[in-house]
N, CA and C atoms as an extended XYZ file, in Angstrom:
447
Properties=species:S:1:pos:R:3:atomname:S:1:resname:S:1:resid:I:1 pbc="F F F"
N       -18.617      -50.807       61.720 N   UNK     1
C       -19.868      -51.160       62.385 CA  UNK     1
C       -19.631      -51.369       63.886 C   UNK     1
N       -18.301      -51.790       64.012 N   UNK     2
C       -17.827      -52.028       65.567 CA  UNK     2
C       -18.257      -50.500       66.867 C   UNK     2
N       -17.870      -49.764       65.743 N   UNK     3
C       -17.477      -48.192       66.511 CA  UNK     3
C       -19.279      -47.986       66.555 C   UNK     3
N       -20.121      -47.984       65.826 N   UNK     4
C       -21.392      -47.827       65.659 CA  UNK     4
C       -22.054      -48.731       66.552 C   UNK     4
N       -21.775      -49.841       67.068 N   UNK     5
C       -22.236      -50.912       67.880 CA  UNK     5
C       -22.308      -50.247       69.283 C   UNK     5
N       -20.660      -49.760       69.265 N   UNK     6
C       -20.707      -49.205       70.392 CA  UNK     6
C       -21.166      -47.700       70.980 C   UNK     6
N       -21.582      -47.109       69.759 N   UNK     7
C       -22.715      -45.921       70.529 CA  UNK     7
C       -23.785      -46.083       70.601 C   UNK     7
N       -23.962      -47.134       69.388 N   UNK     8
C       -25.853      -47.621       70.243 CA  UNK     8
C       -25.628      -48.186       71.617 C   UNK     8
N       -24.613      -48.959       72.087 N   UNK     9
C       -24.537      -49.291       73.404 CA  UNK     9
C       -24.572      -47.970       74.764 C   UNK     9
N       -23.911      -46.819       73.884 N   UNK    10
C       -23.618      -45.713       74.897 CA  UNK    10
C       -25.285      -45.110       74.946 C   UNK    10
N       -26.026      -44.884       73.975 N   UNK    11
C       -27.020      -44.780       73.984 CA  UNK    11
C       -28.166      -45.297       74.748 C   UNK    11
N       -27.996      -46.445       74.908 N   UNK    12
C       -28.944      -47.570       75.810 CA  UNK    12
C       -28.521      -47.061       76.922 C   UNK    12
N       -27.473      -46.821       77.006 N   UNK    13
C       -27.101      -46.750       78.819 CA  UNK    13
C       -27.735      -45.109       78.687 C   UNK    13
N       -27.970      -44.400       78.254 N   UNK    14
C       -28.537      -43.277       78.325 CA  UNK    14
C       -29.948      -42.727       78.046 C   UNK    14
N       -30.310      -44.440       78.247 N   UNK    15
C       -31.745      -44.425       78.127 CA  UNK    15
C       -32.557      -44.422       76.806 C   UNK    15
N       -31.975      -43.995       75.699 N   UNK    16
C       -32.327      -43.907       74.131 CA  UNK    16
C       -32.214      -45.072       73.754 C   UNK    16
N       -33.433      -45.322       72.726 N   UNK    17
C       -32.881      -46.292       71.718 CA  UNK    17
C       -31.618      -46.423       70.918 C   UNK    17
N       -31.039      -47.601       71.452 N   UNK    18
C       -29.939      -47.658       71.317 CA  UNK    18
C       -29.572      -47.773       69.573 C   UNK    18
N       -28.745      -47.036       68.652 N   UNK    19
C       -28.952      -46.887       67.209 CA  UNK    19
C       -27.694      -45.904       67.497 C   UNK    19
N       -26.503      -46.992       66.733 N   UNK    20
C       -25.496      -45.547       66.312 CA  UNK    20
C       -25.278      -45.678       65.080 C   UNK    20
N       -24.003      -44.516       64.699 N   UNK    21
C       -23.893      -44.348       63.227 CA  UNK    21
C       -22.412      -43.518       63.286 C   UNK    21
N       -21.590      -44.000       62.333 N   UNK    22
C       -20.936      -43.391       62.158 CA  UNK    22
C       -20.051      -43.301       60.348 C   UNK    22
N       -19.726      -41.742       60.614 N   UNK    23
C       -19.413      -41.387       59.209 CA  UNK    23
C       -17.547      -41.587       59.073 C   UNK    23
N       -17.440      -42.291       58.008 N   UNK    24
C       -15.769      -42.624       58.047 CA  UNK    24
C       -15.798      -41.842       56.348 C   UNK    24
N       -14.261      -42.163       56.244 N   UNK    25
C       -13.720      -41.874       55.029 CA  UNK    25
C       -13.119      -42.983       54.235 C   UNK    25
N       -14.027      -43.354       53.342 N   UNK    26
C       -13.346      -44.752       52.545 CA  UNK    26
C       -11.647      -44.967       52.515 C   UNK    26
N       -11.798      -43.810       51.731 N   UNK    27
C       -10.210      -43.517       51.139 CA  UNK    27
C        -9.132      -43.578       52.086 C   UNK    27
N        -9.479      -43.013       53.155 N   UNK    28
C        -8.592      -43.227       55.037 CA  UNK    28
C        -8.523      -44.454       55.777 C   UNK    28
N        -9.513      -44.713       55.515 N   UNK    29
C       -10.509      -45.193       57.049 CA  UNK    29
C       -10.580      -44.253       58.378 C   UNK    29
N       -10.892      -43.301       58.023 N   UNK    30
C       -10.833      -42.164       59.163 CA  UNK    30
C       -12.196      -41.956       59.235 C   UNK    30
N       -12.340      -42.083       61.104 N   UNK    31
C       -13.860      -42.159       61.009 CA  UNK    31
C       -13.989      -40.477       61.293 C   UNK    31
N       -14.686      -39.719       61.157 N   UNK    32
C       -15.394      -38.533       60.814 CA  UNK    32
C       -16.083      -38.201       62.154 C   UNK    32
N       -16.958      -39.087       61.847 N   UNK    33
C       -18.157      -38.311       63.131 CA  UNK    33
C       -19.072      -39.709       63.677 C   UNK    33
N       -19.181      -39.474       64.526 N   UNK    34
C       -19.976      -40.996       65.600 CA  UNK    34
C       -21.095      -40.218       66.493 C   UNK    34
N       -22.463      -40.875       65.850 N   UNK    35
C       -23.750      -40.400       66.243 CA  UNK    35
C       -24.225      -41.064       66.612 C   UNK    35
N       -25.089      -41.093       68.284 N   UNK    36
C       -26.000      -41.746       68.648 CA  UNK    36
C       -27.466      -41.719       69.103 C   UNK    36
N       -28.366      -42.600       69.297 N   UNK    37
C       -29.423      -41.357       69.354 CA  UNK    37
C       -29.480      -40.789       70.594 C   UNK    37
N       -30.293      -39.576       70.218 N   UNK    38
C       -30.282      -38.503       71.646 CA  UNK    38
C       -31.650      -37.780       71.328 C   UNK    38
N       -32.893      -38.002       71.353 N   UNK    39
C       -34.217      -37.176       70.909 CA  UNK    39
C       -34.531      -37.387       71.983 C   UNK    39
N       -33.838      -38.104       72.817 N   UNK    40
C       -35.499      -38.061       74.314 CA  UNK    40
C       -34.091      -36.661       75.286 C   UNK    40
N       -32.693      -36.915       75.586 N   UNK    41
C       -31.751      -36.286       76.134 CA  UNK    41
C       -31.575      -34.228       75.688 C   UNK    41
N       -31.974      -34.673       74.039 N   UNK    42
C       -31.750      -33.539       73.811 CA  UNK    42
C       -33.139      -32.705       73.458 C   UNK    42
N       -33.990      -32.907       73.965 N   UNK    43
C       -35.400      -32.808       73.006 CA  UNK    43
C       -35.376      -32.565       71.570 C   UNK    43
N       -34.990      -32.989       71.047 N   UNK    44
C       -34.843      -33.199       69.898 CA  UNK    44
C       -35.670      -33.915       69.095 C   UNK    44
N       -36.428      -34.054       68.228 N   UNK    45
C       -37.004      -35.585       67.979 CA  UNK    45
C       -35.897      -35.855       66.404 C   UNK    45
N       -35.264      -34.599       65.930 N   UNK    46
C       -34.602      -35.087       64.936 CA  UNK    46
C       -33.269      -36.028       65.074 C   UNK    46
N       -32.831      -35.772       66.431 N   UNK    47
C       -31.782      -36.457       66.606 CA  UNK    47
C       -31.826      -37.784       66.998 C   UNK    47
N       -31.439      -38.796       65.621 N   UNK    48
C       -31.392      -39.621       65.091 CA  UNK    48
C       -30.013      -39.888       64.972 C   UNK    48
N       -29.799      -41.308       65.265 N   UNK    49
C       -28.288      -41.115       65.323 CA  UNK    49
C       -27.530      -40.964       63.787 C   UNK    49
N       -27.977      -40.855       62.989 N   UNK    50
C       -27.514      -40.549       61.383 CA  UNK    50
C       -27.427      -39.321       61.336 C   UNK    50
N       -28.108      -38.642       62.360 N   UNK    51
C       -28.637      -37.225       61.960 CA  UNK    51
C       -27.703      -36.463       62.399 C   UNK    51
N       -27.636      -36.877       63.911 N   UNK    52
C       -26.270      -36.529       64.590 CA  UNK    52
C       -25.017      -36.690       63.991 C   UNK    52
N       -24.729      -37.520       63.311 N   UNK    53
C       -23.312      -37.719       62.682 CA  UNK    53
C       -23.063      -36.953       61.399 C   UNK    53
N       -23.834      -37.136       60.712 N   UNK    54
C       -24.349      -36.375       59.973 CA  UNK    54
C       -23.926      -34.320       59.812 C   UNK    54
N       -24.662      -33.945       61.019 N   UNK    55
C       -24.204      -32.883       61.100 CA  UNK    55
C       -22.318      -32.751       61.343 C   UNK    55
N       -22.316      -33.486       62.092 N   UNK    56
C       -21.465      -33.478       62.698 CA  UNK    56
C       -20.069      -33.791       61.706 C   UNK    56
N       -20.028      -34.475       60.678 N   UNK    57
C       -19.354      -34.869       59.597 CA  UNK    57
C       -19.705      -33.724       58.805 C   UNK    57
N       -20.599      -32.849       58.475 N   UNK    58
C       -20.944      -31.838       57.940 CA  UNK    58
C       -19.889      -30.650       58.480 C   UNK    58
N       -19.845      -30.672       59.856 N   UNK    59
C       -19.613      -29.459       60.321 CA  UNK    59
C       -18.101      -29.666       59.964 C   UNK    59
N       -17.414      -31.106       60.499 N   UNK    60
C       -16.121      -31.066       60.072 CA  UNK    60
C       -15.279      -30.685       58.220 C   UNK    60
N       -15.913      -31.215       57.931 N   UNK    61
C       -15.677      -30.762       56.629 CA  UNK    61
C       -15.797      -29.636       56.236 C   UNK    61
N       -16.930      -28.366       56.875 N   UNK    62
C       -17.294      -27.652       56.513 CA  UNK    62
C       -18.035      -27.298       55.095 C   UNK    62
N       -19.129      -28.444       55.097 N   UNK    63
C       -19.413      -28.618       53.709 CA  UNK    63
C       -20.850      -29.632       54.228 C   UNK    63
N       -22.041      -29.434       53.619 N   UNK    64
C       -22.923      -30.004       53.544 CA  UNK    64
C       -22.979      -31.252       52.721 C   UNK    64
N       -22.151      -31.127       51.861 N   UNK    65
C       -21.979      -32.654       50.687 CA  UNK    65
C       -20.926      -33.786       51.098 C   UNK    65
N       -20.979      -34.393       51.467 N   UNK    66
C       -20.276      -35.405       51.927 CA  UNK    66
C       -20.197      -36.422       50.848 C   UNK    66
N       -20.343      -36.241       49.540 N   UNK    67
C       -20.461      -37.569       48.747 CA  UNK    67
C       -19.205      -38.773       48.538 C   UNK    67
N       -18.223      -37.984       48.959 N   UNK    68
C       -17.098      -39.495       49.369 CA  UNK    68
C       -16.951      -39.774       50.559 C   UNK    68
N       -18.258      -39.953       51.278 N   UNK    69
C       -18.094      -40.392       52.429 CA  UNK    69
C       -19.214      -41.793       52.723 C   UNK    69
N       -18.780      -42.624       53.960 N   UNK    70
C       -19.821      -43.913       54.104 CA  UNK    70
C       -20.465      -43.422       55.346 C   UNK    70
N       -21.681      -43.424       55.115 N   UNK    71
C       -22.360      -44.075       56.654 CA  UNK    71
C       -22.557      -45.507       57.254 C   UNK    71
N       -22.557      -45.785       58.324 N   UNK    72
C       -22.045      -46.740       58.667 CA  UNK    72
C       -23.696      -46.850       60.083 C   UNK    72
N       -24.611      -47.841       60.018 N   UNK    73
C       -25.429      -47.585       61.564 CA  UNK    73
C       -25.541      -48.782       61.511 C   UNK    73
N       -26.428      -48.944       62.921 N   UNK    74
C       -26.576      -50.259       63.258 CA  UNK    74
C       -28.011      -50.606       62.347 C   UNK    74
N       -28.932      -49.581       62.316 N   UNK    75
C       -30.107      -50.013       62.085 CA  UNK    75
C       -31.213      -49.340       60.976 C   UNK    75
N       -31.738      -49.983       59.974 N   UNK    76
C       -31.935      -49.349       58.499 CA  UNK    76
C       -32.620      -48.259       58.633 C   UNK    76
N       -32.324      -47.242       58.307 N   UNK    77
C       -32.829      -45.668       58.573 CA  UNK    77
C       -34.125      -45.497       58.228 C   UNK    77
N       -34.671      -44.543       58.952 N   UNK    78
C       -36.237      -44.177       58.734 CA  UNK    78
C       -36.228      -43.211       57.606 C   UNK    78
N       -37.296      -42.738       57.043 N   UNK    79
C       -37.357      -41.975       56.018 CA  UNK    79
C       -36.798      -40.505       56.223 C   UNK    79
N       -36.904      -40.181       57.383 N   UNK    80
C       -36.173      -38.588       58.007 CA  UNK    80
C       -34.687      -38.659       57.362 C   UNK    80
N       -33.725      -39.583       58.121 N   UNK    81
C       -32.650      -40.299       58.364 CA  UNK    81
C       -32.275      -40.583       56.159 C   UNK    81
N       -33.155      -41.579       56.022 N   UNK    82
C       -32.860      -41.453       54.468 CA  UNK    82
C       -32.882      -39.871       53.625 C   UNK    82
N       -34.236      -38.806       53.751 N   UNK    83
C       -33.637      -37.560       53.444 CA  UNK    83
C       -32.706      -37.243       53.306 C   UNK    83
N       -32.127      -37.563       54.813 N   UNK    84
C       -30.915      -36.335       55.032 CA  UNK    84
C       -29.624      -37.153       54.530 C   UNK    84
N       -29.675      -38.294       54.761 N   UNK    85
C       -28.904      -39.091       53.687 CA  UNK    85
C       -28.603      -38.573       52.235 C   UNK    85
N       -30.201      -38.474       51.980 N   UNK    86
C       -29.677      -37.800       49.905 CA  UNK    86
C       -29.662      -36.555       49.758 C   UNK    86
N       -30.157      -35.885       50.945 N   UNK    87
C       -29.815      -34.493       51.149 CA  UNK    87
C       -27.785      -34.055       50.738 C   UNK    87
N       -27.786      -34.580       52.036 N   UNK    88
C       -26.178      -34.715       52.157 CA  UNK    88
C       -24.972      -35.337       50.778 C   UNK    88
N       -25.998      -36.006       50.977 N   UNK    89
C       -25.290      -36.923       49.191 CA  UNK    89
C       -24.072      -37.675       49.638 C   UNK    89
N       -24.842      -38.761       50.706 N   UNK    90
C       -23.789      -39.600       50.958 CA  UNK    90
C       -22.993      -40.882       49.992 C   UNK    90
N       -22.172      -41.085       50.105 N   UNK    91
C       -21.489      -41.269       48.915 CA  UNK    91
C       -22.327      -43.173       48.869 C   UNK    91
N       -22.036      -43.748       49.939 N   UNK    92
C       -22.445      -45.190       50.863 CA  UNK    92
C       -23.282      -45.504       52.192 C   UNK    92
N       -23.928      -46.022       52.004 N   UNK    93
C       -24.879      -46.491       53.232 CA  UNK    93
C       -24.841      -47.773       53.590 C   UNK    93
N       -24.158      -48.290       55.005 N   UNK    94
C       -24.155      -49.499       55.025 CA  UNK    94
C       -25.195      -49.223       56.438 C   UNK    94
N       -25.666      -50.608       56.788 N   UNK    95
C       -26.475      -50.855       57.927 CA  UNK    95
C       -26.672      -52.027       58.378 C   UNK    95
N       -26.410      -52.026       59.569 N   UNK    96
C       -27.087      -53.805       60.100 CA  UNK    96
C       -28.063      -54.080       59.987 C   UNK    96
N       -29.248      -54.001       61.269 N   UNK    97
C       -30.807      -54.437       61.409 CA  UNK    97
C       -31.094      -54.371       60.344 C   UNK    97
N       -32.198      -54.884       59.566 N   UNK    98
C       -33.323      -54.223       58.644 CA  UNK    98
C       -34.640      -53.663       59.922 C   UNK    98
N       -35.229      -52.885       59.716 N   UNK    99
C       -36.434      -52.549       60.589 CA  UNK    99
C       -37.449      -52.303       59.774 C   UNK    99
N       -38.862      -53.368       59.826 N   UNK   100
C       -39.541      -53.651       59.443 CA  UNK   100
C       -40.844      -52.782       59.127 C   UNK   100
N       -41.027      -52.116       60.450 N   UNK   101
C       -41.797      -51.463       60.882 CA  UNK   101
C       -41.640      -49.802       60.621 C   UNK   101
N       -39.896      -49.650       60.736 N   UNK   102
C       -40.124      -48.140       60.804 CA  UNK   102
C       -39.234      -47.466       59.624 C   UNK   102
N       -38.223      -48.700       59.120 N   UNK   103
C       -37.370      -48.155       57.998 CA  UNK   103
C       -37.738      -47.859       56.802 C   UNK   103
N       -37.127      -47.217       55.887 N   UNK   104
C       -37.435      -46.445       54.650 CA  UNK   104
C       -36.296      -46.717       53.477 C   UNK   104
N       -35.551      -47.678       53.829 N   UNK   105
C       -34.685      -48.335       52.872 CA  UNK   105
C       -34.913      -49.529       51.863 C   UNK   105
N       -35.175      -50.329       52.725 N   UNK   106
C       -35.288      -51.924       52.087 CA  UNK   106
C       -36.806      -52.237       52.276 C   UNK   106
N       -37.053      -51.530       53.340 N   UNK   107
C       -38.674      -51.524       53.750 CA  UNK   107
C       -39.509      -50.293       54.056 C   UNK   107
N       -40.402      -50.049       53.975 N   UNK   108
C       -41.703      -49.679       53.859 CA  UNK   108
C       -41.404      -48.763       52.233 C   UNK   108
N       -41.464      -47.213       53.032 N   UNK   109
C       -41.567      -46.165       51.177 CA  UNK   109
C       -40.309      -46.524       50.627 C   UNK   109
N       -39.274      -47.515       50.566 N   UNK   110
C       -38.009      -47.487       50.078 CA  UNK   110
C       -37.693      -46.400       49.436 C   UNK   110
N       -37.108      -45.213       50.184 N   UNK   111
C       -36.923      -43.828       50.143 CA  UNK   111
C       -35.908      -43.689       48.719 C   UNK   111
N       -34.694      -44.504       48.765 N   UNK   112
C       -34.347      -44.233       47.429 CA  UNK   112
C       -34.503      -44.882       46.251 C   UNK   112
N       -35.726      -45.098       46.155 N   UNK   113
C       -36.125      -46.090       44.983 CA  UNK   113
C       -37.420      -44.837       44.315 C   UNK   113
N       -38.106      -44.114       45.416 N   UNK   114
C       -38.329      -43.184       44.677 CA  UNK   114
C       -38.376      -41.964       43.500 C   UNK   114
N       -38.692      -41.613       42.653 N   UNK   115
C       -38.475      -41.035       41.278 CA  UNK   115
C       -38.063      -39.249       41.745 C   UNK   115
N       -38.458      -39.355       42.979 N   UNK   116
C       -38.472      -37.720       43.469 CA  UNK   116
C       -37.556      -38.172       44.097 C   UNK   116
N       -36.070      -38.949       44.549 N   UNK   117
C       -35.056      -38.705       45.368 CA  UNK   117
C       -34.313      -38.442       44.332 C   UNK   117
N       -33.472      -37.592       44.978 N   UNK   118
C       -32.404      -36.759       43.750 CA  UNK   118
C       -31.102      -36.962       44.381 C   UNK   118
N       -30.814      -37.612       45.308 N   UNK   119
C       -29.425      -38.839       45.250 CA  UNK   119
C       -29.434      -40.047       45.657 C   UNK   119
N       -28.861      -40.886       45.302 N   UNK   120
C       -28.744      -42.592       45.884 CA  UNK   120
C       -27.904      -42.792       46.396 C   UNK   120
N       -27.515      -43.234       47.266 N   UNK   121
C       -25.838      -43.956       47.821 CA  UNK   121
C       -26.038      -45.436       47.068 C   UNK   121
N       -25.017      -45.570       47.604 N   UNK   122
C       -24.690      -46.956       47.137 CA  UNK   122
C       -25.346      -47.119       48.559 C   UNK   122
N       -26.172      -48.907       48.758 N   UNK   123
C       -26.379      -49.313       49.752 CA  UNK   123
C       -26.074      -50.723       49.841 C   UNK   123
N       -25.453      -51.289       51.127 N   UNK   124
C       -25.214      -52.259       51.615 CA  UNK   124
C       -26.450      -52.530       53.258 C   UNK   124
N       -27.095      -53.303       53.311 N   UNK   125
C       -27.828      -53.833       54.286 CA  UNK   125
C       -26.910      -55.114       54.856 C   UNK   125
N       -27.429      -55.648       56.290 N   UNK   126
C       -27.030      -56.805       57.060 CA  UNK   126
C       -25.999      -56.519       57.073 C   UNK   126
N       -24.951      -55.743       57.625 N   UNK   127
C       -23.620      -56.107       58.054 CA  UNK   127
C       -24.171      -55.947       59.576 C   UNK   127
N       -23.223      -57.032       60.141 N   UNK   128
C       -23.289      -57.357       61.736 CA  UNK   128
C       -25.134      -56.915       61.743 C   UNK   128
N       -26.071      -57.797       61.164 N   UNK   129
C       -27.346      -57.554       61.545 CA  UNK   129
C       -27.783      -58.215       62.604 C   UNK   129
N       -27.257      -59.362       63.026 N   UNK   130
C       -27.264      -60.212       64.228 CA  UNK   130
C       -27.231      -59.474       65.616 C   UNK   130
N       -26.058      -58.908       65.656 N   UNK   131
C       -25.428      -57.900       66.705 CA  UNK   131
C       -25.975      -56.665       66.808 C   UNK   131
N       -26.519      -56.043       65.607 N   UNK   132
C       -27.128      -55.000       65.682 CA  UNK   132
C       -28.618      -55.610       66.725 C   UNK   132
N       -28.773      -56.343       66.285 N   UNK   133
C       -30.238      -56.522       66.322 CA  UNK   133
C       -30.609      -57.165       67.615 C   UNK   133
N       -29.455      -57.593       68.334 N   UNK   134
C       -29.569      -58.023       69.866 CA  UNK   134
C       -29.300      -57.465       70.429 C   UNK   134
N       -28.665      -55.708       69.923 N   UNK   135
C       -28.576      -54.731       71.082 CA  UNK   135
C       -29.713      -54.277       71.272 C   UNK   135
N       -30.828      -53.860       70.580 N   UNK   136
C       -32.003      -53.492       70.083 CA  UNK   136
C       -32.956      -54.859       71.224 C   UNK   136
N       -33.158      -56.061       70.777 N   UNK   137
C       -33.931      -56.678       71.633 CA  UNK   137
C       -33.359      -56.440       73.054 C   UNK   137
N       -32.364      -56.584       73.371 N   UNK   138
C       -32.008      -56.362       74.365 CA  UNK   138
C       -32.118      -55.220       75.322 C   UNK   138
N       -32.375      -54.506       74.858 N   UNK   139
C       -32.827      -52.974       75.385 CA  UNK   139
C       -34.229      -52.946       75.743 C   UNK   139
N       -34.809      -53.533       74.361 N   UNK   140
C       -36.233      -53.399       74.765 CA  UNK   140
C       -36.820      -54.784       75.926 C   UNK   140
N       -36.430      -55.601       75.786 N   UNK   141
C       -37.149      -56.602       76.856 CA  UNK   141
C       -36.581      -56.338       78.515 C   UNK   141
N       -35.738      -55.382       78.442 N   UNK   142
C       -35.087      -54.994       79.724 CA  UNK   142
C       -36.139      -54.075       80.024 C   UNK   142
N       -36.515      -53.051       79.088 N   UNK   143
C       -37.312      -51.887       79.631 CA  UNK   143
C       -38.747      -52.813       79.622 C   UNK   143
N       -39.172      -53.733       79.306 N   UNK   144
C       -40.383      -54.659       79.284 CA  UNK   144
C       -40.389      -55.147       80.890 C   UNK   144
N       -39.452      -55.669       80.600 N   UNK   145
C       -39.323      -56.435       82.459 CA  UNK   145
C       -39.145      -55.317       83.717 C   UNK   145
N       -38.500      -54.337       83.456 N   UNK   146
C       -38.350      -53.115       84.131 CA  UNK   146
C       -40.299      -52.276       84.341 C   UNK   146
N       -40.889      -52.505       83.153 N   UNK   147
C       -42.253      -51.750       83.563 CA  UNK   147
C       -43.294      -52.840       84.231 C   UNK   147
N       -42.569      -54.230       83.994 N   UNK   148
C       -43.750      -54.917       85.048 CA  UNK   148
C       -43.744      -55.045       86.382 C   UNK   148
N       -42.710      -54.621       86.722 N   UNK   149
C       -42.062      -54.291       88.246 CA  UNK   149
C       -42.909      -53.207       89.280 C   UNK   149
């Protein structure tokens, strides 16, 4: 979550909501691939920092299935982000924040609790949710105080 902390941080400084993610290997601890977001940098709107790693752990492997692998983000994935999660067939999903408003895990369509998702990870919520979650306020009340200027 440390390594993920710190690309949502690289992210903020790059103007994105700050949200990283990264894909390790249980069995190693070898991290894989480290995604942050980039939809406003890359026009992208898919790039999500899960999404990014994602591929990117995809590409290394050379394999779309990743199922012995963990994701690792700061902040509980939106329903896009969950897709491509059971798309991929990630093996684990851990996450800090919960997000109330926009996530698809623990909150709102709880994406894999659905009868039409055709994989589950294992999921872990709240690791470092504290920290996740003050990089996140922190970003935003900066760009708050920054537009009353």
């Amino acid at each position: 979550m440390r390594i993920a902390l710190e690309a949502a941080q690289a992210a903020a400084a790059a103007g994105e909501t700050p949200v990283g993610a990264v894909v390790v290997d249980p069995a190693t601890g070898e991290v894989i691939a480290v995604g942050a977001n980039r939809p406003i940098g890359s026009h992208d709107p898919t790039a999500h920092a899960e999404i990014v790693a994602i591929r990117e752990a995809a590409r290394k492997r050379g394999n779309y299935r990743l199922t012995d692998l963990t994701l690792v983000v700061t902040l509980e994935p939106c329903a896009m982000c969950a897709g491509a999660i059971s798309h991929a067939r990630i093996g684990r999903l851990v996450f800090g924040a919960e997000d109330p408003k926009g996530g698809a895990v623990v909150n709102g369509p709880r994406f894999f609790d659905q009868p039409t998702c055709h994989w589950r990870p294992l999921v872990e919520g709240g690791v470092l949710a504290d920290e996740s979650s003050a990089v996140l306020k922190g970003f935003f009340q900066a760009r708050r105080k920054g537009a009353r200027r």
